[in-house]
N, C-alpha and C positions, 0 to 999 in steps of 0.2 A: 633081515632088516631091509624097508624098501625105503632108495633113496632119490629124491630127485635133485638131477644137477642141472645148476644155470651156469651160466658166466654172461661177463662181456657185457649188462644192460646199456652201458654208455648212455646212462638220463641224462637229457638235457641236449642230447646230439644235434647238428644240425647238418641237411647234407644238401652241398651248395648254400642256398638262401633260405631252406625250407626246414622248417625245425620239427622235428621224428616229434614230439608229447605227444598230440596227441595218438598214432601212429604206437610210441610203446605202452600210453593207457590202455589201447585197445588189448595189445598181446599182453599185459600183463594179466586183465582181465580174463582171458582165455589159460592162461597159465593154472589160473586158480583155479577154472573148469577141467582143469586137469588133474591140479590138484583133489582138488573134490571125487573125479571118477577114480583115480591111483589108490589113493588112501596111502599116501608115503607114510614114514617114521620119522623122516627129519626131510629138508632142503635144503640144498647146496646152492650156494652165491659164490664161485670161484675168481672174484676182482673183477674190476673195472665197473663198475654198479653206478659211478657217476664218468663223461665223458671229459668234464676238466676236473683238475684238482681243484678248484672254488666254482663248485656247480651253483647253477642258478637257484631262486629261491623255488619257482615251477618244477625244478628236477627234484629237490631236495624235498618237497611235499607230495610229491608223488610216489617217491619211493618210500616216506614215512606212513602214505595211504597202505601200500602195499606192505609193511611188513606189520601194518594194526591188523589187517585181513586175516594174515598166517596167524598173528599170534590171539586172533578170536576162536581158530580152529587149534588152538591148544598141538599147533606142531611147531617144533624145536627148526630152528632155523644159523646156520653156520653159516657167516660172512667173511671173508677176506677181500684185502684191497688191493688193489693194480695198482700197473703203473699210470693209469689216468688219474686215480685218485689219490685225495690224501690221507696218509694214513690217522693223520691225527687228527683230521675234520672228522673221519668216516668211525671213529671210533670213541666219539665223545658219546658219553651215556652209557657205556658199554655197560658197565658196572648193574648200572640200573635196570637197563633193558633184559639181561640173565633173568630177573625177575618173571619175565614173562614168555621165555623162553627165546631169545632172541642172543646169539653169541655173537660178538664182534671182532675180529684181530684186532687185537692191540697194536700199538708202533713196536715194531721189533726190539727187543732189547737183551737179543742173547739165551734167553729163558722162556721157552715153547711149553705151556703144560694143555695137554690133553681137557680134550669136553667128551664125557663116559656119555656114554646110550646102553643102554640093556635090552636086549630082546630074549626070545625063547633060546635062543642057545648062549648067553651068556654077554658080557659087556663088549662095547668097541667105539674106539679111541679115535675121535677123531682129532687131528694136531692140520690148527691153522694155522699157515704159514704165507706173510706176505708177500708182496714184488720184493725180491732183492737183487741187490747189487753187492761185489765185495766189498763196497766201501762203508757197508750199513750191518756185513757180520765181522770184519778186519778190526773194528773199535771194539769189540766183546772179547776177540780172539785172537788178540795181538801177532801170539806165538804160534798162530797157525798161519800157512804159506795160502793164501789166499791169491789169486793173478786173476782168474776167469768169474764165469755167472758157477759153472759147474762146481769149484771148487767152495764159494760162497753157500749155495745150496745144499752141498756133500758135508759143509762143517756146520752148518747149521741141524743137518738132520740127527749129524752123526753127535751132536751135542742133548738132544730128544732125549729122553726116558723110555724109550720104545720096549714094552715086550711081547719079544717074537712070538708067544705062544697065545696072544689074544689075538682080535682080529685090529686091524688097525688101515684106517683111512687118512690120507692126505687131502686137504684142499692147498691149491699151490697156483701159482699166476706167471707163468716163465716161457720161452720160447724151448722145447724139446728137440734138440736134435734130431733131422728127419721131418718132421712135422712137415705137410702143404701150407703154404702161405695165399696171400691176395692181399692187393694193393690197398685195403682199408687199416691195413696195421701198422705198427708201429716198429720198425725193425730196425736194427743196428744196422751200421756197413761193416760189412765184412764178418756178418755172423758173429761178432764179436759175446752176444746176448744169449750165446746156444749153451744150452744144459744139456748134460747126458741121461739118456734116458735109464743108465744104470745103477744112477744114484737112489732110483726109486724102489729097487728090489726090494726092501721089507715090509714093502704096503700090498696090504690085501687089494685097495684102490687105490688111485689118484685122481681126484677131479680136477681135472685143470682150467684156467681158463687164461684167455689171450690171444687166441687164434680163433680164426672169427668160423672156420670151414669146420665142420664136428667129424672127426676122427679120433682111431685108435691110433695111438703110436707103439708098433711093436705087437703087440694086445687089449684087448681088452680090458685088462688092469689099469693101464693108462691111456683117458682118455679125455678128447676137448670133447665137451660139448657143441662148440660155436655159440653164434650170437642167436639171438630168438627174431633178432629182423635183420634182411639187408641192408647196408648201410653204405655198400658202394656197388658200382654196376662189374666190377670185378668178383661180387656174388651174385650177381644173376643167376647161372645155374646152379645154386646153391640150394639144399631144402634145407629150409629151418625145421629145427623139432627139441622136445624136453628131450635128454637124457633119464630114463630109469634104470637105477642099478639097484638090484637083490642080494643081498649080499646072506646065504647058507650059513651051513657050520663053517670052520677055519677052511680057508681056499675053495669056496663055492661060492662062484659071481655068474646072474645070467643079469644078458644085458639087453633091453631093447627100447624104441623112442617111440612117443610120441607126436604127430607133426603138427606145426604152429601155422597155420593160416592167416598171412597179412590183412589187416583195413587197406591195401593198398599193396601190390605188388611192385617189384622194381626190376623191371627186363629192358634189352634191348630188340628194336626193332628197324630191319635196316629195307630200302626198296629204293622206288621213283621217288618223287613226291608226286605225282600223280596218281600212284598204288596208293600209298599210306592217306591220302585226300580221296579216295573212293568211295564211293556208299558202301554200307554194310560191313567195312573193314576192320573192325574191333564193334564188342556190345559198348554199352553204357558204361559199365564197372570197369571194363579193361582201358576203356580212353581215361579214368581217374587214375593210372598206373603212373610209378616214377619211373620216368621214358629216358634213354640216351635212345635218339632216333641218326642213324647212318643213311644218310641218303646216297644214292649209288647213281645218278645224274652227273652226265659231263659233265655240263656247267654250273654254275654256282643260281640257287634260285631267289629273285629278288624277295625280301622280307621272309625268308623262310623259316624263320623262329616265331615270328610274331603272327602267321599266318595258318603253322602249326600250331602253336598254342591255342587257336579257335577253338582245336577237335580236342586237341590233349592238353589241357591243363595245366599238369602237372609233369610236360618235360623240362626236363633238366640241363641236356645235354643234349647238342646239335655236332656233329659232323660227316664227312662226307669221306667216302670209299671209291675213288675214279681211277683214270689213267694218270692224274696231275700227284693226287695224293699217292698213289703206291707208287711211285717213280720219286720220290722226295726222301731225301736224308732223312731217318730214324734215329732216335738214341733208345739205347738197350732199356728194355723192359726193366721194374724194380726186382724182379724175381733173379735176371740175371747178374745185377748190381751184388744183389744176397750171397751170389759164391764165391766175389772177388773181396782178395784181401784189401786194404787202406793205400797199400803201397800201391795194388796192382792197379786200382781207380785212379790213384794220382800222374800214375804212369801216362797211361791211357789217355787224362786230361790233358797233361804236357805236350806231348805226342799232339795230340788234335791241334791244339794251339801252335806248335813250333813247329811242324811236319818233323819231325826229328827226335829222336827217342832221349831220356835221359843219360849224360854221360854218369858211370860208377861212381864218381864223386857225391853229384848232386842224389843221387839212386841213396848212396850212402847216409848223405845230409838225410834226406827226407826218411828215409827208416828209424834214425835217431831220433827226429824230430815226432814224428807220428808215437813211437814208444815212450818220449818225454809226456805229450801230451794223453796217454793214455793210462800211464801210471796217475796222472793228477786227474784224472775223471775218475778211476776206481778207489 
């Protein structure tokens, strides 16, 4: 059985002041030339499909274009919601839309049953399964010891109908333990959002989606896709592409992508301003790119946004790389914020502000205080 996996569309995004529509019309457009060349058996929509939870009405028609497309080609389509979306907007119709081969995640409600497919070797199970939190399986499962994302997810699966001897696919929306990140996501402090990658042992797949860089975690079995566009310049080197998965008799998965080509690229470009303002220095197509341009000029250049904008359009982002800026106080990167605990970030802030580290008391208070407030979030 050939499957393709999405995630991540974020309809309706905007990055900066520039709103992606038409930007994901174009790629979704191309998805379906994909679809068309693949000849899938089903597609995978692994969350975040819309960018807010009350997406606009432009988002919301676009993605309704796009699943009348799939389902005029008579292929079976499996959605789940993210954490951008809601789950109870993204799942209105659901009922109706099965009709035409369109599945929806429902709003969680403790009770997961399987959408069957049949192929030449026999049925496979696919169990969609939303963004969760413990606070959203802890109301089903009182009796179970629920504290993390992991444990949330582990009682939820572990509550599944699952048997081991068919083949059985997950689509799921969560941060994996291990996983690459980049600054266009949506991360906890302190990792608090990490799921263990061990909970997924019983699946032939996992399609995930959430992290916008497309890898395996671990293997093959579990894997993101990524987003099909960039949406910050922290993917820049990033290659978008479909996910295809084949899925054999029982434990036969090959896996490979195809690559998704923007209406619009989004790189960085750093120099003079007297380089990046030369003749010949980008074609036509490359100066329509979504530009963060660094300029590496001692000094600061008069109107250099609005002078740059002549050639390039559509930059987005101006700064500058000299002796004044690399000699300037930093604050830590989000990636490195991601391995400090709550406490250890508050630490640090205190510190900054008093030059003087917290006394064991106040170390104390705040530990309490951060566990009060984090039992009433989960």
């Amino acid at each position: 059985m050939k499957l393709i996996h999405l995630s991540d569309l974020h309809l309706g995004k905007r990055v900066g002041e520039v709103s992606m529509l038409e930007d994901q019309a174009y790629i979704l457009d191309r998805i379906l030339d994909i679809v068309d060349g693949e000849g899938p058996d089903a597609l995978l929509i692994a969350g975040d499909v819309y960018d807010k939870s009350v997406p606009s009405a432009e988002a919301v028609t676009l993605f309704d274009g796009f699943l009348c497309r799939l389902a005029r080609r008579k292929l079976p389509v499996l959605v789940i919601s993210g954490n951008h979306d809601s789950p109870e907007r993204l799942a209105f119709g659901a009922r109706l839309m099965e009709g035409a081969g369109v599945h929806l995640s429902p709003v969680y409600n403790g009770n997961i049953t399987p959408v069957t497919l049949t192929d030449e070797h026999g049925p496979v199970d696919f169990w969609l399964l939303p963004f969760l939190k413990p606070a959203h399986v802890r109301r089903f499962y009182p009796e179970e010891t629920i504290d993390s994302c992991t444990d949330a997810v582990e009682t939820a699966i572990a509550h599944m109908d699952i048997d081991p001897g068919r083949r059985n696919v997950l689509l799921c929306h969560q941060f994996v333990t291990g996983a690459a990140t980049c600054e266009s996501e949506e991360l906890s402090v302190g990792g608090t959002d990490n799921v263990d990658a061990a909970v997924f042992n019983g699946f032939d797949y996992v399609a995930l989606g959430h992290l916008h860089g497309p890898q395996n975690v671990g293997s093959g079995r579990i894997r993101y896709c990524g987003t099909p566009l960039k949406y910050s310049f922290s993917e820049a080197g990033h290659y978008k592409s479909v996910t295809v998965a084949e899925l054999g008799e029982k434990g036969e998965l090959k896996l490979h992508t195809v690559p998704l080509l923007p209406r619009h690229d989004m790189r960085v470009m750093r120099g003079t301003f007297a380089q990046l303002t030369g003749e010949g220095k980008e074609t036509a197509g490359e100066r329509e790119d979504y530009l963060h341009i660094i300029l590496t000029d001692e000094e600061d250049v008069p109107e250099a946004l609005g002078r740059l904008r002549q050639i390039y359009p559509n930059l987005l982002k101006l700064s500058y790389d000299n002796t004044r800026t690399r000699t300037s106080r930093s604050v830590d990167r989000a990636q490195s914020v991601q391995r400090k605990s709550p406490l250890e970030l508050f630490e640090a802030l205190y510190e900054t502000q008093n030059n003087q580290p917290m006394s064991k008391e106040q170390r104390d208070f705040t530990q309490t205080l951060i566990k009060k407030l984090r039992e009433e979030e989960l």
